[in-house]
C-alpha positions as CSV (number, residue, x, y, z in Angstrom):
1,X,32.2,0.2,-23.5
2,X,28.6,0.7,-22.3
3,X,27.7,2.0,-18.6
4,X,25.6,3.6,-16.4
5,X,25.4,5.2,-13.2
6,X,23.1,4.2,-10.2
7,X,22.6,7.4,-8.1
8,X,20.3,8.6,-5.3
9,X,19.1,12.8,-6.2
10,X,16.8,14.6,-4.7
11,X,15.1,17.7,-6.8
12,X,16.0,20.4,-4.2
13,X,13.6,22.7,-6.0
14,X,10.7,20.5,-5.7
15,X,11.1,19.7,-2.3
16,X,11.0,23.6,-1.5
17,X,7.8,24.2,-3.3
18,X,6.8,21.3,-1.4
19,X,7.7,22.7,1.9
20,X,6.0,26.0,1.0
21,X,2.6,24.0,-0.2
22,X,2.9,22.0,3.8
23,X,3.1,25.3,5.3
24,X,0.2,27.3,2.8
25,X,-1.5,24.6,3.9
26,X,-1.2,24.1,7.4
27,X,-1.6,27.7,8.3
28,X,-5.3,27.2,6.2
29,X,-6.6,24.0,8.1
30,X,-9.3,24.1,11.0
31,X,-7.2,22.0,13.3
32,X,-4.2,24.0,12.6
33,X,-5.6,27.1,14.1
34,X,-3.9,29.2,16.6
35,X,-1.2,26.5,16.6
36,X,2.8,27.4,15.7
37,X,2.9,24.6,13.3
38,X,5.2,24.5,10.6
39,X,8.1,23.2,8.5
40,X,11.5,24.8,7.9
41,X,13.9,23.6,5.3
42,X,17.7,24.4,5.9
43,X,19.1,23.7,2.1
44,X,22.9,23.5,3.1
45,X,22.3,20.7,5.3
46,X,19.3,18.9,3.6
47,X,17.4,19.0,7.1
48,X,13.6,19.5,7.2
49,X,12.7,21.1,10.7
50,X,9.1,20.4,11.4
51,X,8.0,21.9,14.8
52,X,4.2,21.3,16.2
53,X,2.3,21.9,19.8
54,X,2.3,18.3,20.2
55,X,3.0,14.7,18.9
56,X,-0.3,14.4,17.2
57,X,-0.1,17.7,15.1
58,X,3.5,16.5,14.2
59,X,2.2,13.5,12.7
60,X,-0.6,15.6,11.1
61,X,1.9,17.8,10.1
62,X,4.6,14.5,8.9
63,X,1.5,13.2,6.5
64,X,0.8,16.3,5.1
65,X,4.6,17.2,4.2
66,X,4.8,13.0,3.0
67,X,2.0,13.9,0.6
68,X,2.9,17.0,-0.8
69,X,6.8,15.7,-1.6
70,X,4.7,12.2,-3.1
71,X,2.9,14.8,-5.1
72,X,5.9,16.3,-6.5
73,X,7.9,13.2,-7.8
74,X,10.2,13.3,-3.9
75,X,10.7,9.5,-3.1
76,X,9.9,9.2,0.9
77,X,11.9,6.5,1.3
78,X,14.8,9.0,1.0
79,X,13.3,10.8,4.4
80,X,15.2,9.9,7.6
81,X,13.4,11.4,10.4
82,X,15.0,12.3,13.4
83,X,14.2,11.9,17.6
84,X,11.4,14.0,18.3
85,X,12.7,16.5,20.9
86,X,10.6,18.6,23.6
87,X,11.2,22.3,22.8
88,X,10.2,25.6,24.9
89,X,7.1,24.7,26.7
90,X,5.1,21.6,25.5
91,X,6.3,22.0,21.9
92,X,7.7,19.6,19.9
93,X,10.3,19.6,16.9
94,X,11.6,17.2,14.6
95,X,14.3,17.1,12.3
96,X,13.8,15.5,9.0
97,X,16.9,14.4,6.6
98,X,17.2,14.2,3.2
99,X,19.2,11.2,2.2
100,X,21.1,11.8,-1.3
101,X,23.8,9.8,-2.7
102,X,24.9,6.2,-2.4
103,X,26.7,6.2,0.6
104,X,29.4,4.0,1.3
105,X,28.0,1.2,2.8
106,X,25.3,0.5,-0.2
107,X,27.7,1.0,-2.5
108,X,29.3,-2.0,-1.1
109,X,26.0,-3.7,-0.7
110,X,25.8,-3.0,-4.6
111,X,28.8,-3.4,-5.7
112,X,28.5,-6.9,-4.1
113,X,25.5,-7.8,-5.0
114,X,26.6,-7.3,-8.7
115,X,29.5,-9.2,-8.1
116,X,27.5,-12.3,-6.9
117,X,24.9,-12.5,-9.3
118,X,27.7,-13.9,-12.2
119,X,27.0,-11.5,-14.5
120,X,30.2,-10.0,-17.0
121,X,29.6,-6.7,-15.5
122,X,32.2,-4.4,-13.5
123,X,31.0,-2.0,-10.5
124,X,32.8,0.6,-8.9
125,X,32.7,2.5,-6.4
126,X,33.0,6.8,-8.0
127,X,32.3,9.1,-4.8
128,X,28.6,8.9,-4.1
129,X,27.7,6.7,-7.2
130,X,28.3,3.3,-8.0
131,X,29.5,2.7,-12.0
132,X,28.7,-0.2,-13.8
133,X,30.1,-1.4,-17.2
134,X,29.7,-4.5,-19.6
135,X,30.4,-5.4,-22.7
136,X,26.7,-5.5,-23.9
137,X,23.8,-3.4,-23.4
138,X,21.3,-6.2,-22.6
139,X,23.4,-7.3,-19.7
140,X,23.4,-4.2,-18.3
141,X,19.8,-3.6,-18.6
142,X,19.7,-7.2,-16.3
143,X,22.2,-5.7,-14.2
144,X,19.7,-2.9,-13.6
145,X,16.6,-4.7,-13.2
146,X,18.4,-6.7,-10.6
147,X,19.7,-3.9,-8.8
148,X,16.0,-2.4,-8.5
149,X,14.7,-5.7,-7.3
150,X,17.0,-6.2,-4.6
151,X,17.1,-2.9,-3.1
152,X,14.4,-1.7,-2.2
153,X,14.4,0.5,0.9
154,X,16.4,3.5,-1.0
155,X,15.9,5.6,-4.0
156,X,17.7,4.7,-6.6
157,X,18.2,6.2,-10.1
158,X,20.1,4.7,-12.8
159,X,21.9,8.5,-15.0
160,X,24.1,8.1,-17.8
161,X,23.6,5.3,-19.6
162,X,26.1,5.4,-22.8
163,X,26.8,3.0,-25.4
């Protein structure tokens, strides 16, 4: 029976060499001089740790790290950025998270969404992925376009489609 998968990844490697290109970067720039700007990844917990002298070099810093992970194929969307805390003096730090995986609640939001458009499709819920099968391909490719049309304010990929 044909399926697919609709998942949320993240290339871990490319956001490192994306980190490292921020902070080649920043350490280079005129109005980066002298400063203690910079990003840290922490790969266990998918948490980008961008610290800055002040709010405006964080945002500085924020657009340049958004442009180098746009450069390397990372979806923004799947950044969740954190409470911008004060640090040791007038410093500032920010944690960044990277979303992967459907998580439960979108799953559901999927899953129902699928189930309310009439199509002959299943969906089910399979850890952090939602899996959806039909009898025919065609509907499925429907199923998918749908899917991307409707949500819209998460990465989605759509793995393993089999006949």
């Amino acid at each position: 029976m044909p399926s697919f998968d609709i998942v949320s990844e993240i290339n871990q490697v490319e956001v490192h060499n994306a980190v490292d290109q921020c902070n080649k970067e920043i350490t280079n720039r005129f109005d980066f001089k002298g400063s203690d700007a910079r990003v840290e990844l922490n790969e266990k917990t998918k948490v980008l740790a961008a610290f800055a002298d002040d709010d405006f070099k964080l945002g500085q810093l924020r657009d340049v790290l958004t442009g180098k992970l746009a450069k390397r194929g990372i979806d923004i969307r799947c950044l969740d950025l954190g409470e911008i805390e004060k640090v040791s003096g007038n410093k500032v730090k920010q944690d960044i998270t990277l979303r992967s995986g459907v998580d439960q609640e979108l799953g559901k939001k999927i899953v129902k969404l699928i189930k309310d458009s009439k199509t002959k499709v299943q969906a089910s819920i399979q850890g952090d992925a939602v899996r959806v099968t039909g009898a025919k391909k065609d509907t499925l490719q429907d199923t998918i376009a749908l899917v991307r049309k409707s949500v819209a304010d998460f990465p989605l990929q759509f793995k393993n489609f089999r006949d």
